[in-house]
C-alpha positions in Angstrom: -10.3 66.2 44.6 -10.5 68.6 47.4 -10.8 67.3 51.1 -13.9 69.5 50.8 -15.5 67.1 48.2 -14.4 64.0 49.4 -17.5 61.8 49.2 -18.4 60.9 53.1 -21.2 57.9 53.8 -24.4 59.1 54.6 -25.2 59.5 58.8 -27.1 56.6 60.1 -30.5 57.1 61.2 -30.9 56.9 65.1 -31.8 53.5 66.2 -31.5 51.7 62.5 -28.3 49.0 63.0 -26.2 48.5 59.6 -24.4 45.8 58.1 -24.3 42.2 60.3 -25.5 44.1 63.7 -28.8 43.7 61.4 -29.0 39.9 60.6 -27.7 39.5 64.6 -30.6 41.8 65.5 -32.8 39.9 63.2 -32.1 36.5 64.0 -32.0 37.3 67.9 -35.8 38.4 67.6 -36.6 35.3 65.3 -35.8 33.0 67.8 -36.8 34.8 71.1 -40.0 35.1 68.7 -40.4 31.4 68.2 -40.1 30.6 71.5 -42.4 32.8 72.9 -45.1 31.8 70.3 -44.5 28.1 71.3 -45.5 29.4 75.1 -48.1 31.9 74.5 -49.4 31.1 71.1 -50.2 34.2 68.6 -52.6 35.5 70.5 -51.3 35.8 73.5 -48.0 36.6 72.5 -47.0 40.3 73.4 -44.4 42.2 71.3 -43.0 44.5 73.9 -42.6 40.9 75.8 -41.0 39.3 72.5 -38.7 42.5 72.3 -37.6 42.7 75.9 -36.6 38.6 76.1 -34.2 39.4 72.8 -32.6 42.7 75.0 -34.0 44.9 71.9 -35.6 47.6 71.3 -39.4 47.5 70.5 -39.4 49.6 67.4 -36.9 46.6 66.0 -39.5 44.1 65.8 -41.6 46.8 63.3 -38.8 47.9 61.3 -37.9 44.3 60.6 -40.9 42.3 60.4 -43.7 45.0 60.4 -46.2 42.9 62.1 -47.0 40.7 64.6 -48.1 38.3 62.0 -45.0 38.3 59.9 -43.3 37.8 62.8 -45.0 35.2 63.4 -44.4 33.9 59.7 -41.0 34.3 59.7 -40.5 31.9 63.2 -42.4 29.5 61.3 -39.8 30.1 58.1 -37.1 30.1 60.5 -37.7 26.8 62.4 -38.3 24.6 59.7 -36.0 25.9 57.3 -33.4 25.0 60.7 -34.9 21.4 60.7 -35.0 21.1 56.5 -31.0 22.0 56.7 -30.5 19.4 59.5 -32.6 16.8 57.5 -30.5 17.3 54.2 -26.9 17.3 55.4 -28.0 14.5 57.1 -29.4 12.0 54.4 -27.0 13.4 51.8 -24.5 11.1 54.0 -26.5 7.9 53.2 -27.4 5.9 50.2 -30.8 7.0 49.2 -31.4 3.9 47.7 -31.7 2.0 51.5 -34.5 3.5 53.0 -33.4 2.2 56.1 -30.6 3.9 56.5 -32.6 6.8 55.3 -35.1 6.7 57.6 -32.3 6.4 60.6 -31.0 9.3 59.4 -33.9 11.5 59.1 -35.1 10.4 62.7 -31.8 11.6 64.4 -31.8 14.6 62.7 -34.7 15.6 63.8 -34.1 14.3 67.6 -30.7 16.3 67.5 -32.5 19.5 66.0 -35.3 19.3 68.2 -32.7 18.6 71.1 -31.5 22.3 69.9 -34.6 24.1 69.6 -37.3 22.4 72.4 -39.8 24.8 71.5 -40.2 23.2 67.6 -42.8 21.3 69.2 -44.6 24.3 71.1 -45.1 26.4 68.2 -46.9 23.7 66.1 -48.9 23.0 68.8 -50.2 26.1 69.7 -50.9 26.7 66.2 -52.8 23.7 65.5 -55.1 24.5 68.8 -55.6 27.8 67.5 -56.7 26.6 64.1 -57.9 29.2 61.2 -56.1 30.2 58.2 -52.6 30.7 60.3 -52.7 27.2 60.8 -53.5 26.3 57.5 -50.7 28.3 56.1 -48.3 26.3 58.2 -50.1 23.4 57.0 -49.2 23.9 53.4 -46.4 25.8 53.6 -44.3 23.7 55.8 -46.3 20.6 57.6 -47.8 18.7 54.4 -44.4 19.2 52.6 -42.5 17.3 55.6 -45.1 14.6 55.5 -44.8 13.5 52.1 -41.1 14.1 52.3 -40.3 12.1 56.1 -42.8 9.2 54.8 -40.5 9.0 51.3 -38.3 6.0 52.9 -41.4 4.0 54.3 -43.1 4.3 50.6 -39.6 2.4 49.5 -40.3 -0.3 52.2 -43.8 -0.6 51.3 -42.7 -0.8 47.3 -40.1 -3.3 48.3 -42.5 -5.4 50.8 -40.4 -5.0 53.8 -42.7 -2.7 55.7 -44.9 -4.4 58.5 -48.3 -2.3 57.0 -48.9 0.5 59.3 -51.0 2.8 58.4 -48.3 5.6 57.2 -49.8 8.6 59.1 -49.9 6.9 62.2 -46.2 5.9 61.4 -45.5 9.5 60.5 -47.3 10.8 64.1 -45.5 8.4 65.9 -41.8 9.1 64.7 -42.6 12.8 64.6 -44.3 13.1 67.8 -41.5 11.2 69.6 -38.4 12.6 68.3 -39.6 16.2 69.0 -42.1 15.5 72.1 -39.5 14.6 74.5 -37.5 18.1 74.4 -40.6 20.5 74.8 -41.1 18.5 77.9 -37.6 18.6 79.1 -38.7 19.8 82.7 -40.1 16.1 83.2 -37.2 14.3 82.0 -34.5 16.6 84.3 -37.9 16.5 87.3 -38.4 12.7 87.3 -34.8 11.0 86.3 -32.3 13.8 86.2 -31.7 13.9 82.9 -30.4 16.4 80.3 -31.9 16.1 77.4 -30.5 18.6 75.8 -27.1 17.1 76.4 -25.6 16.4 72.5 -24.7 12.9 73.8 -28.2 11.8 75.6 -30.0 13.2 72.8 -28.2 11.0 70.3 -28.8 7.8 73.0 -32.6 8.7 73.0 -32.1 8.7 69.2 -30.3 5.2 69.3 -33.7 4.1 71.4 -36.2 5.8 69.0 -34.9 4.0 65.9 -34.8 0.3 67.1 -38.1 1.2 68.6 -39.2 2.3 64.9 -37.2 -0.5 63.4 -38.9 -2.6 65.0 -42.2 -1.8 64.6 -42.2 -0.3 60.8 -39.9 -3.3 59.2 -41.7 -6.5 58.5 -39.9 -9.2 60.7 -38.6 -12.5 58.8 
């Protein structure tokens, strides 16, 4: 073979990244996306804005995504499939025959995950404020699915007659609401006491907290 017809790669198109520059790009505008949604909601979220937060080009956000609703989508995708992964490596540690334990394990998970992303709580928020059928796609792609699967241990306390009879949606509101509430509010916590609560160790003490609270309160008391 001549050096003449050597077989060269193709040029790259102007502004296209390649290779893992792309999933960096990607993920980079997925989670400047998500938090912008969580402060601005869809409609008041601004693409150029989303773009210029990440330190990206504009025409990114359309050749990846398309749309300002698939964005949108795919920060949905991204944050719960984030909490899911934190969720399973986290009970696959326990027995899943002690719902205690289960339960424990589920709630700091998701105090530690929300302790990572803040926003989690934003962008459900403004979503369920907004209503319509972009809430209801979260709804069933995402927030019934984590109901029925976060309330699994409680069903196993209420089979084995050691839960205190709580109506489970009000248990589920509770434990959800405050292991994620806290960190969208963070400003209050460092405001009023100083506190980090994004620190890895004072998220995991405000975990310790939330589950004797929930113990507590869930477990029937002999």
């Amino acid at each position: 073979m001549t050096a003449s017809s050597t077989p060269v790669d193709p040029p790259r198109r102007a502004g296209r990244p390649a290779g893992g520059e792309a999933e960096v790009q990607r993920r980079q505008l997925l989670s400047t996306a998500a938090a912008h949604f969580a402060r601005h909601g869809f409609e008041g979220a601004s693409l150029r804005k989303i773009a210029a937060e990440a330190g990206l080009a504009h025409g990114l956000i359309r050749h990846y995504f398309g749309s300002k609703h698939t964005l949108w989508e795919a920060a949905a995708d991204e944050l719960f499939a984030r909490m899911r992964s934190a969720m399973s490596e986290a009970i696959a540690r326990v027995d899943p025959a002690d719902p205690v334990a289960r339960l424990e394990a589920q709630v700091r998970a998701t105090v530690r995950t929300a302790a990572r992303i803040p926003h989690i709580a934003g962008f459900v928020m403004q979503a369920g404020m907004a209503g319509g059928e972009r809430y209801q796609w979260l709804v069933e792609r995402h927030l019934r699915p984590a109901y029925e699967f976060v309330l699994q241990p409680l069903d196993q306390l209420q089979e084995g007659e050691r839960a205190a009879g709580i109506n489970p949606l009000f248990a589920f509101m509770l434990a959800n609401n405050a292991a994620i509430g806290p960190f969208a509010q963070a400003a209050n916590a460092r405001s009023l006491a100083g506190v980090d609560m994004s620190d890895p160790d004072t998220a995991d003490a405000y975990a310790d907290t939330l589950i004797a609270i929930l113990k507590h309160g869930l477990l029937r008391q002999s």
